[in-house]
C-alpha positions, -999 to 999 in steps of 0.1 A, spaced: 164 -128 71 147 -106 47 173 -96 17 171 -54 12 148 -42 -19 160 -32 -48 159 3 -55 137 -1 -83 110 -16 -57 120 10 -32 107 36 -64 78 14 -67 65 15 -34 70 55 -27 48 56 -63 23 30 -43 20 55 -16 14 82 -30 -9 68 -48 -23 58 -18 -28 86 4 -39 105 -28 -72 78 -25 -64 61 -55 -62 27 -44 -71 8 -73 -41 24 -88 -19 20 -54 -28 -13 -53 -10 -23 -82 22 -5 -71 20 -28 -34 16 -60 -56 44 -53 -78 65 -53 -44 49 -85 -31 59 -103 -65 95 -94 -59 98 -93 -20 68 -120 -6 72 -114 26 74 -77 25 48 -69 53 43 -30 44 31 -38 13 11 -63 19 -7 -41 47 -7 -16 23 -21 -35 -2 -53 -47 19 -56 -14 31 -64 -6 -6 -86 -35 -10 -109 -26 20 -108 12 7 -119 -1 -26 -149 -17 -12 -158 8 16 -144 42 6 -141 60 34 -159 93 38 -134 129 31 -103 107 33 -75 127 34 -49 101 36 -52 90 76 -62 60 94 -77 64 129 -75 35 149 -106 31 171 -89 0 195 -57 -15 207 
């Protein structure tokens, strides 16, 4: 069983995410890894953080903070 974040991480990630959907991943990034380094098996952030990763190597075109999801 996963123990519950600390609020501090709970900041942390909210800061990630708006980060995020703002399309600064490189910045977000930092925010989801700060999480993992606390909480390892925190599975939002580490989605979150490859999300960032593959936005930092193929920005998408007029992001405005969706994902579409083309398959099941």
């Amino acid at each position: 069983m996963q123990a519950r974040c600390s609020f501090r991480t709970r900041l942390t990630k909210i800061k990630g995410i708006d980060l995020y959907k703002q399309g600064l991943w490189n910045l977000a990034l930092r925010y989801f890894s700060a999480c993992l380094s606390e909480y390892p098996d925190d599975k939002a952030s580490a989605l979150m953080l490859s999300r960032c990763n593959d936005f930092i190597e193929n920005p998408p075109e007029n992001w405005d903070g969706a994902v579409a999801f083309m398959a099941k």
